[in-house]
C-alpha positions as CSV (number, residue, x, y, z in Angstrom):
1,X,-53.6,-7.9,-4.4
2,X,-53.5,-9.1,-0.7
3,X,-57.0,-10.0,0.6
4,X,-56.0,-10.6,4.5
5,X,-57.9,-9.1,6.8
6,X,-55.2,-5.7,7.8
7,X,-55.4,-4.9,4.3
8,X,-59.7,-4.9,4.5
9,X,-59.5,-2.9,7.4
10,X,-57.0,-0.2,5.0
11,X,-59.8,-0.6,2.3
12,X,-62.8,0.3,4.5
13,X,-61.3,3.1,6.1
14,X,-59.7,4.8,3.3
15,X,-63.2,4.7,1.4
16,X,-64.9,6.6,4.2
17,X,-61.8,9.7,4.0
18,X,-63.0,10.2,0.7
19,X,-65.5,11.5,-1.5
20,X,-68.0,9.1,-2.6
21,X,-67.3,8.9,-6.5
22,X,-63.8,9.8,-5.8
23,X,-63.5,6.3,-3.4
24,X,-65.7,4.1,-5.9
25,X,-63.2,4.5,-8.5
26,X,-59.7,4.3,-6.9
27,X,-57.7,1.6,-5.3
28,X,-56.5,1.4,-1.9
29,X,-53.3,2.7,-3.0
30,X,-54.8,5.7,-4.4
31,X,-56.9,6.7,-1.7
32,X,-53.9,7.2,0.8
33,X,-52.3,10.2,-0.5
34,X,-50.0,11.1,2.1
35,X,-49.0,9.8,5.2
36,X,-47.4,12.0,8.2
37,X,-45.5,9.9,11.2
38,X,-43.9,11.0,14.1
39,X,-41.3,8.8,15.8
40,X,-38.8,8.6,18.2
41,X,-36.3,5.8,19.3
42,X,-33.0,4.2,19.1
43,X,-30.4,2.8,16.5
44,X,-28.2,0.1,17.3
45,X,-25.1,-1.6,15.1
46,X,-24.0,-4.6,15.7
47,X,-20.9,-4.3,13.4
48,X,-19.3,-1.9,15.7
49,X,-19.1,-3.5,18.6
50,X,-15.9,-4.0,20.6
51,X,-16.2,-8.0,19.8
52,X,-17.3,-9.5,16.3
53,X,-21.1,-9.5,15.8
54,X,-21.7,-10.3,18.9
55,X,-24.8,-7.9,20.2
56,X,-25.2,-4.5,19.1
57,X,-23.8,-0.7,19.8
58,X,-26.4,2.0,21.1
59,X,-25.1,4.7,18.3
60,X,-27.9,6.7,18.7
61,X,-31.5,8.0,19.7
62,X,-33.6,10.0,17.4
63,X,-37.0,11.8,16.8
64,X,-38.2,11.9,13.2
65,X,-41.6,13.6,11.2
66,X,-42.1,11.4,8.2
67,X,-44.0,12.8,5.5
68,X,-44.6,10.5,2.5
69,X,-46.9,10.2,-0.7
70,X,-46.6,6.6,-1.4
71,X,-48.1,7.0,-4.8
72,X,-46.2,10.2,-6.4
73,X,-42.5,8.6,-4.4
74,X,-42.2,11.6,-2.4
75,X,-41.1,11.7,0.7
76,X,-39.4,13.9,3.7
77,X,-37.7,13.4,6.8
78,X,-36.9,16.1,9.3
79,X,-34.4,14.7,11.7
80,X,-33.1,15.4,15.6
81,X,-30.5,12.8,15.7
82,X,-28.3,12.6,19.0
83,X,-25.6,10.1,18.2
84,X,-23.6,8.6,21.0
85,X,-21.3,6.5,19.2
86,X,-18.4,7.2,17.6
87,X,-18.7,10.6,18.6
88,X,-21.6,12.6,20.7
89,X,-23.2,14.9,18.5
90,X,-26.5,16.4,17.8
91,X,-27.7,17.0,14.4
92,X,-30.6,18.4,13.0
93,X,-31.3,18.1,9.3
94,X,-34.5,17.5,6.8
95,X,-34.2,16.0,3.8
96,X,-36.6,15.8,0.9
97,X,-36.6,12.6,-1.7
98,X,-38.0,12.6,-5.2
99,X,-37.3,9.3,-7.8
100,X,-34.2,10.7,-9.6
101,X,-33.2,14.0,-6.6
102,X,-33.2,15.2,-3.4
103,X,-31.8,17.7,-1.1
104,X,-30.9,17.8,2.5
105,X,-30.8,21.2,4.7
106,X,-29.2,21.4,8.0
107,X,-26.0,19.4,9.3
108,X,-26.8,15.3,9.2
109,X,-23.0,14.0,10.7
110,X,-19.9,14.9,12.5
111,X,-17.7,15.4,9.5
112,X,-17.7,18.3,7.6
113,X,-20.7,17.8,4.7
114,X,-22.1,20.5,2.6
115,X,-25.7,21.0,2.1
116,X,-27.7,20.5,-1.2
117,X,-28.5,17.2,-3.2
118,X,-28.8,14.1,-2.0
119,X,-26.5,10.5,-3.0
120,X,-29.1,8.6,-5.1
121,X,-28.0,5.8,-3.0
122,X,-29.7,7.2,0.4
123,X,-32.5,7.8,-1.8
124,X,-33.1,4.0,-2.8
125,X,-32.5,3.5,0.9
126,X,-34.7,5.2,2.2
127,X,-37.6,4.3,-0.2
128,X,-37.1,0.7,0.6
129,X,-36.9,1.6,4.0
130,X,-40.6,3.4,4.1
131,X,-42.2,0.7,2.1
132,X,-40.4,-2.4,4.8
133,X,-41.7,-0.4,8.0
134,X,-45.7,0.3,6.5
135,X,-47.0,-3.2,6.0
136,X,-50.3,-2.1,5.0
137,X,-49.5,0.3,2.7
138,X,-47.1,-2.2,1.1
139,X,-49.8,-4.6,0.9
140,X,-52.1,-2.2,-1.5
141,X,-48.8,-1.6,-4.4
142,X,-48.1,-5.3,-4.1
143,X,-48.9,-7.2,-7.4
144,X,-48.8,-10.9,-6.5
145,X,-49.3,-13.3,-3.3
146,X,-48.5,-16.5,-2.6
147,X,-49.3,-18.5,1.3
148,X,-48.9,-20.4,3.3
149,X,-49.1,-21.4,7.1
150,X,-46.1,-21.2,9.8
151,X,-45.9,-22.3,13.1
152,X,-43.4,-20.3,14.9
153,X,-42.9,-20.1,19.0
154,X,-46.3,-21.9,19.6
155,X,-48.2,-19.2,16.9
156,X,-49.3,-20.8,13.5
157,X,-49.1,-17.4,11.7
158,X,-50.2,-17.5,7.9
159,X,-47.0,-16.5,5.8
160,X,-47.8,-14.5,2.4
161,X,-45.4,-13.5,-0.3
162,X,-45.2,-10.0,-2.0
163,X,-44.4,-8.6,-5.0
164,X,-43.5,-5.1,-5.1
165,X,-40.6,-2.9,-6.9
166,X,-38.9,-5.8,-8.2
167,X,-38.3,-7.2,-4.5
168,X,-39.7,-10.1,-3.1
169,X,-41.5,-9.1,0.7
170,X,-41.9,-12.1,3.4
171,X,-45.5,-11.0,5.2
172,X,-46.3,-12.9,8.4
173,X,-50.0,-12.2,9.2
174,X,-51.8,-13.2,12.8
175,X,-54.8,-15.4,11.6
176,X,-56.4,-14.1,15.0
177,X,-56.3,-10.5,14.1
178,X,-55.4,-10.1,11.0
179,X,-52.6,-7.9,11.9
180,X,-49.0,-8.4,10.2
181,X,-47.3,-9.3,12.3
182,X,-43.6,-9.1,11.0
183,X,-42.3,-8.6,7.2
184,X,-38.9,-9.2,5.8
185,X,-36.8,-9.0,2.7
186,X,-33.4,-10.3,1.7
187,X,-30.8,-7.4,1.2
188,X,-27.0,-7.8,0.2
189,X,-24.2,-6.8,2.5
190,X,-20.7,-5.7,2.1
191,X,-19.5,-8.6,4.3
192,X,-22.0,-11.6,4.9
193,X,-23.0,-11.5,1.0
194,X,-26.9,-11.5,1.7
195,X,-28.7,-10.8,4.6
196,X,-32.7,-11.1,6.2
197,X,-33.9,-7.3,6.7
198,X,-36.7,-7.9,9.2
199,X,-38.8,-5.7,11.0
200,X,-41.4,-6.9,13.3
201,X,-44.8,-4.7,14.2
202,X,-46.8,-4.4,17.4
203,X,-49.2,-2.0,19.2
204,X,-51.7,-1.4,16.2
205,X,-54.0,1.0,16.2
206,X,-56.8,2.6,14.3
207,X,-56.0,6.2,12.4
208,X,-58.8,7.4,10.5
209,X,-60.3,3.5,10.1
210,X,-57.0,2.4,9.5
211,X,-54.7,0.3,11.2
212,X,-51.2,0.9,11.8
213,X,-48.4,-0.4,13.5
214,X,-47.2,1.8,16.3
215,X,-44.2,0.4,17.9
216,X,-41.7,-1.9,15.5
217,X,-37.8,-3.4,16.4
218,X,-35.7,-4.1,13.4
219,X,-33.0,-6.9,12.8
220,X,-30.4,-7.7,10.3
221,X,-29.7,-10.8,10.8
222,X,-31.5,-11.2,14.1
223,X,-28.9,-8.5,15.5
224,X,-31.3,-5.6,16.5
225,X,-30.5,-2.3,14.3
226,X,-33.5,-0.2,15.6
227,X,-36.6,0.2,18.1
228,X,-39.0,3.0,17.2
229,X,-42.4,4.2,18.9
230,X,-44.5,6.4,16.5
231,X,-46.4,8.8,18.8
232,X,-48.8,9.8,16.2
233,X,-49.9,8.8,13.0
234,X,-52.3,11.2,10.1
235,X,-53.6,10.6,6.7
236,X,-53.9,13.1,4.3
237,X,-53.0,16.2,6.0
238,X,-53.5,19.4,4.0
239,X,-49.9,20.2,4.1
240,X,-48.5,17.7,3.3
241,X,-48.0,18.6,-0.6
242,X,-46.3,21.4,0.3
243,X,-43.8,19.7,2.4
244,X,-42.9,17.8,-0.5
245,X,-41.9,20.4,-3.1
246,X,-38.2,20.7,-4.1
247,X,-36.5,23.9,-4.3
248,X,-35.8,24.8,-8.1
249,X,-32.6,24.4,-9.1
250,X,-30.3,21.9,-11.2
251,X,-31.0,18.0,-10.5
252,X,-29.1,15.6,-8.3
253,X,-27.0,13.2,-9.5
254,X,-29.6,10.8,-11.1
255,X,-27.7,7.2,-11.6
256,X,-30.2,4.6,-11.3
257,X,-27.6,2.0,-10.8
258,X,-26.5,3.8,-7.6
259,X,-29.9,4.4,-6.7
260,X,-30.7,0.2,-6.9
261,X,-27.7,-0.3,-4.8
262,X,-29.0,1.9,-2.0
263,X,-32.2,0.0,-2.4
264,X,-30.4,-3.1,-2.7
265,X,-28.4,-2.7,0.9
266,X,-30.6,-0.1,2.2
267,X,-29.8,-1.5,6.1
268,X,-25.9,-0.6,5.4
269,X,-26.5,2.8,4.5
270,X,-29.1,3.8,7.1
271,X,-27.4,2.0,9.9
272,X,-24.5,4.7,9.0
273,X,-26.6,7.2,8.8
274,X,-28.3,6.8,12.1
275,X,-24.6,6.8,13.5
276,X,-24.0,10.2,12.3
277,X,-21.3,8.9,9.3
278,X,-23.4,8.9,6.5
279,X,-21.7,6.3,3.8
280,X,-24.0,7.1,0.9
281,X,-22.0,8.9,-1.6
282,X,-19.8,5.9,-4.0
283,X,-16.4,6.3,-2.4
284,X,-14.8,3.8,-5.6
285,X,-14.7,7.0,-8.0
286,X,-11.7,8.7,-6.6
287,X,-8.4,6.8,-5.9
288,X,-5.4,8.7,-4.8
289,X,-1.6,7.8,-3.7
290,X,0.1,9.9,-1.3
291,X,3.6,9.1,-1.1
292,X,4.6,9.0,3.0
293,X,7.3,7.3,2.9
294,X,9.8,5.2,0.4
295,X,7.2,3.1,-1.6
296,X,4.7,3.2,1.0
297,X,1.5,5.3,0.1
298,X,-1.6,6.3,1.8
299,X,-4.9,5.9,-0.4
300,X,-7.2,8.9,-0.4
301,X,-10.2,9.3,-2.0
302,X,-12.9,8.4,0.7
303,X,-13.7,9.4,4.3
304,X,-11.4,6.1,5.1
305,X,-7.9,5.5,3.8
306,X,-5.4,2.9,3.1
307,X,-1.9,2.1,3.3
308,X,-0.1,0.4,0.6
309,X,3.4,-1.0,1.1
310,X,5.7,-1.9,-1.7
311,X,8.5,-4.9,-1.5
312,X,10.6,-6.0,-4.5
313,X,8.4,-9.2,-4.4
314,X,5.4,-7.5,-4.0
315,X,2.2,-5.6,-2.4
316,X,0.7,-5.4,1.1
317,X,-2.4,-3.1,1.9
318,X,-3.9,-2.5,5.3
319,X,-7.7,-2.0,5.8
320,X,-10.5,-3.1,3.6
321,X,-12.5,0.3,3.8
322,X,-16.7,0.3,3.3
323,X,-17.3,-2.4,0.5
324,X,-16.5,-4.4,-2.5
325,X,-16.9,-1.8,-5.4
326,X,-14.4,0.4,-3.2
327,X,-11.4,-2.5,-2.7
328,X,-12.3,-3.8,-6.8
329,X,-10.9,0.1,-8.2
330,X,-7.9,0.1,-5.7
331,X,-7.5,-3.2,-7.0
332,X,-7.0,-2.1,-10.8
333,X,-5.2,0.9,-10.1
334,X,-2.5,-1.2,-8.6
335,X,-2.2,-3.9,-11.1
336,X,-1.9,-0.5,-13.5
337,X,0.6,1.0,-10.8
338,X,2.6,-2.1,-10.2
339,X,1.9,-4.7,-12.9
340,X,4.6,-7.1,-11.8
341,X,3.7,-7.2,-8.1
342,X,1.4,-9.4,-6.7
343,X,-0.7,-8.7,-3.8
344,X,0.5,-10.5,-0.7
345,X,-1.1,-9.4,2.4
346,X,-4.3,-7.8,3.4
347,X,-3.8,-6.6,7.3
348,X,-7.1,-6.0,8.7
349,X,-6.1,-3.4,12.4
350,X,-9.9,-4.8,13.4
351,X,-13.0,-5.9,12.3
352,X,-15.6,-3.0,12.1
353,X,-17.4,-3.1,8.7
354,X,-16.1,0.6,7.6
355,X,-12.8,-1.2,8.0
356,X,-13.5,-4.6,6.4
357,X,-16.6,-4.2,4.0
358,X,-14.1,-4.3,1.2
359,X,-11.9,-7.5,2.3
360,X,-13.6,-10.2,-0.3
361,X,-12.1,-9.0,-3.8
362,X,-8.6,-9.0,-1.9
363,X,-9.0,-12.0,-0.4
364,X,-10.6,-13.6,-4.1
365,X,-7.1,-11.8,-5.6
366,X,-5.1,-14.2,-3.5
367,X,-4.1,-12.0,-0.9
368,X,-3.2,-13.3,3.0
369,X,-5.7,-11.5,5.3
370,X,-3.9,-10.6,8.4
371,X,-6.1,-10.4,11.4
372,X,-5.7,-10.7,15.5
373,X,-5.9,-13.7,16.8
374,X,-9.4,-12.4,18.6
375,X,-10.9,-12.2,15.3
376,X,-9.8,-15.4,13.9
377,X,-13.1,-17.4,14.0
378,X,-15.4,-14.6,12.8
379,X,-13.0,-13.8,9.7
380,X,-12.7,-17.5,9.0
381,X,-16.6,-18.1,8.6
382,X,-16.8,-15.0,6.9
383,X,-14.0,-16.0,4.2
384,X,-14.9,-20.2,4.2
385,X,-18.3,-18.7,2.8
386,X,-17.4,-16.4,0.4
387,X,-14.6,-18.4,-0.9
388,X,-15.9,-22.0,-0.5
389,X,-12.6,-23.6,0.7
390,X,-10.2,-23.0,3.2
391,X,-9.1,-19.4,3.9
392,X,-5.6,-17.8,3.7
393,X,-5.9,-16.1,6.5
394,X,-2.9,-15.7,9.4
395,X,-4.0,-14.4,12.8
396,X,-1.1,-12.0,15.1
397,X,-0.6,-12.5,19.0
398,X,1.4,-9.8,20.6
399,X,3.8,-9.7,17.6
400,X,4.5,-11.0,14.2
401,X,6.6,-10.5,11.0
402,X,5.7,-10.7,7.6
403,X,8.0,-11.2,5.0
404,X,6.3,-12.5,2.0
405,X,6.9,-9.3,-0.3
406,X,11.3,-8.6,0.3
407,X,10.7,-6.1,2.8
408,X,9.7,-6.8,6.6
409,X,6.5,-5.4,7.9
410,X,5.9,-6.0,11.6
411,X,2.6,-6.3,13.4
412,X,1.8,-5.2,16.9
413,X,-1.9,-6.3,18.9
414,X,-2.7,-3.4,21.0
415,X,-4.9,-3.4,23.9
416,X,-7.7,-1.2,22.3
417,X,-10.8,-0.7,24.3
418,X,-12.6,0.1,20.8
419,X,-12.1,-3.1,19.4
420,X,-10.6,-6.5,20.4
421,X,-8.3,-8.3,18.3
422,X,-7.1,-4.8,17.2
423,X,-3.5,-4.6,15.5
424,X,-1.3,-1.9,14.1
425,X,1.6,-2.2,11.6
426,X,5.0,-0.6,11.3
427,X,7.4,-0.9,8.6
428,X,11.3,-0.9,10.6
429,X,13.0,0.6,7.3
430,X,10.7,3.4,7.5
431,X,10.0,3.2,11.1
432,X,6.5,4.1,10.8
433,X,3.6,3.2,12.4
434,X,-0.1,2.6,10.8
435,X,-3.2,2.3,12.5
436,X,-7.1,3.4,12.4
437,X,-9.5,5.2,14.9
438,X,-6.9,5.5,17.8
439,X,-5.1,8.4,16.5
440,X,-5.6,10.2,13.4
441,X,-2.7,12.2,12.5
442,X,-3.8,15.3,11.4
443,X,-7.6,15.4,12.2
444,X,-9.1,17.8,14.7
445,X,-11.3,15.4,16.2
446,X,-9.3,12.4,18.7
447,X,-10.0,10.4,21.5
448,X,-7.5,10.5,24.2
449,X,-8.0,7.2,25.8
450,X,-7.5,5.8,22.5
451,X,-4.5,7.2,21.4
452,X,-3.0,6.6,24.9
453,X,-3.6,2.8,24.3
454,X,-1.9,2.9,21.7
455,X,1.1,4.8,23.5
456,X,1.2,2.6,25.5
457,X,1.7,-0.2,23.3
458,X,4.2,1.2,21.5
459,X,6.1,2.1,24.9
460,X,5.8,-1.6,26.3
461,X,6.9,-3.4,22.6
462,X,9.7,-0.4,22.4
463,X,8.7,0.4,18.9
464,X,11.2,3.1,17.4
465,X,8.7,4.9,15.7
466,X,9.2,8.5,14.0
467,X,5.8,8.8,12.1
468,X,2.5,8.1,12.1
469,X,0.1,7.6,9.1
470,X,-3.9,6.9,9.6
471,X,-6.6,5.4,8.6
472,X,-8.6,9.3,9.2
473,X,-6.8,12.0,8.9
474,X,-4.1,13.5,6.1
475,X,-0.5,12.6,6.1
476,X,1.9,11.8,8.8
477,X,2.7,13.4,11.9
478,X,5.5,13.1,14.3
479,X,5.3,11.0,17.5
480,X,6.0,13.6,19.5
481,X,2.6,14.8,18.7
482,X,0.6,11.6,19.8
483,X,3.0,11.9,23.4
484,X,1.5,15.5,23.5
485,X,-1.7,14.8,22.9
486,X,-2.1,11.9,25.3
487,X,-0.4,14.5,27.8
488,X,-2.8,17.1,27.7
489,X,-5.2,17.3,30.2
């Protein structure tokens, strides 16, 4: 158990909330039985900005009433979350987490989502994500320390080592005060392979004779993901039990292996979440071809889609949607599809991670990864680490051919305000066009200024193009339809 001087002041407090025999014979992680915290702030991503990882996106602001039982692994959020990036939207949900279920009520992202259990992914998530931003409730559940002092910025802070949950927690604690001052935790990530998780604590304050943080900013990766000000803080409110209760009814899905991997990358899935596109269900369970044009298919089966293109020599696919386990199915279906064709190219339109999470088990199959020539030094690092040599990886200005599968694919780099280095491709024999985000033939919801950039870039290159497929969106659709919409006022 941790015996700095934060987690005294938890111990001392928590015995005077409590009956006298009740406190002589529990631990500190008995005595708090709920916690209630309300919260407002801001998200941030930095893997959606218009350059590579370069600072982050305000997606969103939020308020949020945390209600959590650390020992029973309850909890509930009830959420007003007004995103501003990709789309502006205001959602109001609550959601209620057990171990092995939860349930949601209310709307919790721009697309279409029903109500009712919760992915076990978000659960695991979200659990980590309580335990990471409560240092001294962490402290009391964790079941082995090791120290040691570290001088950082002129501050020799004293630097302790947790054991909680099967995850090692990095505690740095202000020798003056006692106070943590910052914790972190290694997480995986679809891209960078593994990442610091780090959130740093200030503005403590006393709550019932114990202290808590008030005010915290979160990094991955020393990118800032979120700044949050709790306005108040309460221990054991009567209520609180209540809160927790599930509605009756038939149990969620209860795979503990998806659960670990929410745990396991639980930044991922709540940076999407806070942008109002959750990404928690396993979108690798459901592959799909769609035929839309002469061996050229669309890939359904997830809220993103790909496009696979068929030569007598071979396979090219564009986009590497959400993450490794997504890319490794599509993968087998087409050796099963197309035993005798290798995969070429992987053509990357631009680098946000819903886009390029999956891009490793393509490029590890041997595939070229097509990029613009923007994005060349961020996709080279990314590859020289994962595959410890020298990438095979080919980067498009204005215009390039590929021909490495018998049948010509031509690349175009648009001007795209929503991200540089952004390319489309179009297959002359077929004279279609693919591209993601700008226009998405076929779904409601479009940005004009987008799909006028990308109008206008088929105007200036005099592209003879007849239809357009997407990355979003269901099928083709004409081109007359992206001059109309870009028309309409």
């Amino acid at each position: 158990m941790m015996r700095s001087n934060f987690l005294r002041y938890a111990t001392l407090a928590l015995v005077t909330i409590m009956l006298a025999d009740a406190a002589m014979a529990a631990s500190p992680a008995e005595k708090i039985r709920t916690v209630q915290i309300e919260a407002a702030g801001s998200r941030y991503e930095p893997q959606q900005y218009i350059t590579p990882y370069s600072q982050s996106r305000h997606v969103s602001d939020y308020r949020i009433t945390v209600t959590w039982n650390p020992r029973k692994r309850e909890a509930r959020e009830d959420w007003k979350l007004d995103t501003i990036y990709p789309f502006p939207a205001n959602l109001a949900f609550h959601a209620i987490y057990h171990e092995d279920r939860g349930e949601r009520t209310g709307r919790d992202g721009f697309r279409p989502s029903g109500e009712g259990p919760i992915a076990p992914a978000r659960i695991g998530a979200v659990f980590k994500d309580l335990w990471l931003s409560n240092p001294t409730i962490l402290a009391a559940f964790a079941s082995s320390v090791a120290g040691e002092s570290l001088l950082r910025d002129g501050v020799q802070y004293q630097q302790s080592q947790l054991s909680a949950f099967g995850t090692e927690w990095n505690v740095l604690t202000d020798p003056t005060t006692g106070l943590v001052a910052e914790v972190d935790t290694s997480e995986g990530d679809p891209l960078e392979g593994h990442v610091q998780n780090r959130i740093v604590f200030s503005d403590w304050r006393e709550v019932s004779g114990v202290m808590f943080p008030f005010k915290l900013a979160q990094y991955v990766d020393d990118k800032l993901i979120r700044r949050e000000t709790r306005r108040s803080i309460e221990i054991n409110t009567a209520n609180a039990g209540q809160q927790l209760q599930l509605e009756p009814g038939e149990l969620a899905e209860t795979d503990q292996g998806l659960r670990q991997w929410g745990w396991s990358m639980s930044h991922f899935f709540l940076r999407r979440m806070a942008m109002g596109a959750p990404a928690d269900q396993d979108q690798s369970r459901i592959i799909k071809f769609s035929e839309v044009g002469k061996g050229i298919y669309q890939v359904l089966g997830s809220s993103h889609h790909n496009l696979v293109i068929v030569g007598p020599r071979g396979l090219a696919i564009n986009e590497a949607v959400w993450y490794p386990r997504r890319s490794e199915a599509i993968l087998r279906e087409l050796h099963k599809r197309w035993p005798d064709k290798p995969l070429k190219y992987v053509i990357l339109t631009h680098h946000h991670v819903d886009h390029t999470g999956g891009l490793l088990p393509y490029a590890k199959a041997g595939a070229m990864v097509v990029v613009g020539k923007n994005n060349e030094a961020y996709f080279k690092r990314i590859l020289s680490k994962a595959l410890h040599g020298t990438p095979k990886l080919t980067t498009v200005r204005h215009h390039a051919s590929l021909n490495g599968i018998g049948r010509r694919i031509d690349v175009y780099e648009i001007m795209a305000s929503h991200a540089a280095g952004y390319i489309a491709t179009y297959i002359p024999d077929a004279k279609l066009l693919f591209n993601s985000d700008l226009y998405s033939p076929g779904r409601p919801t479009q940005k004009k200024l987008w799909a006028k950039e990308l109008l206008d870039a088929i105007n200036f290159y005099g592209i003879d193009v007849e239809t357009h497929v997407g990355g979003h969106g269901m099928g083709t659709r004409p081109n007359q339809e992206l001059v109309e919409l870009t028309a309409a006022q």
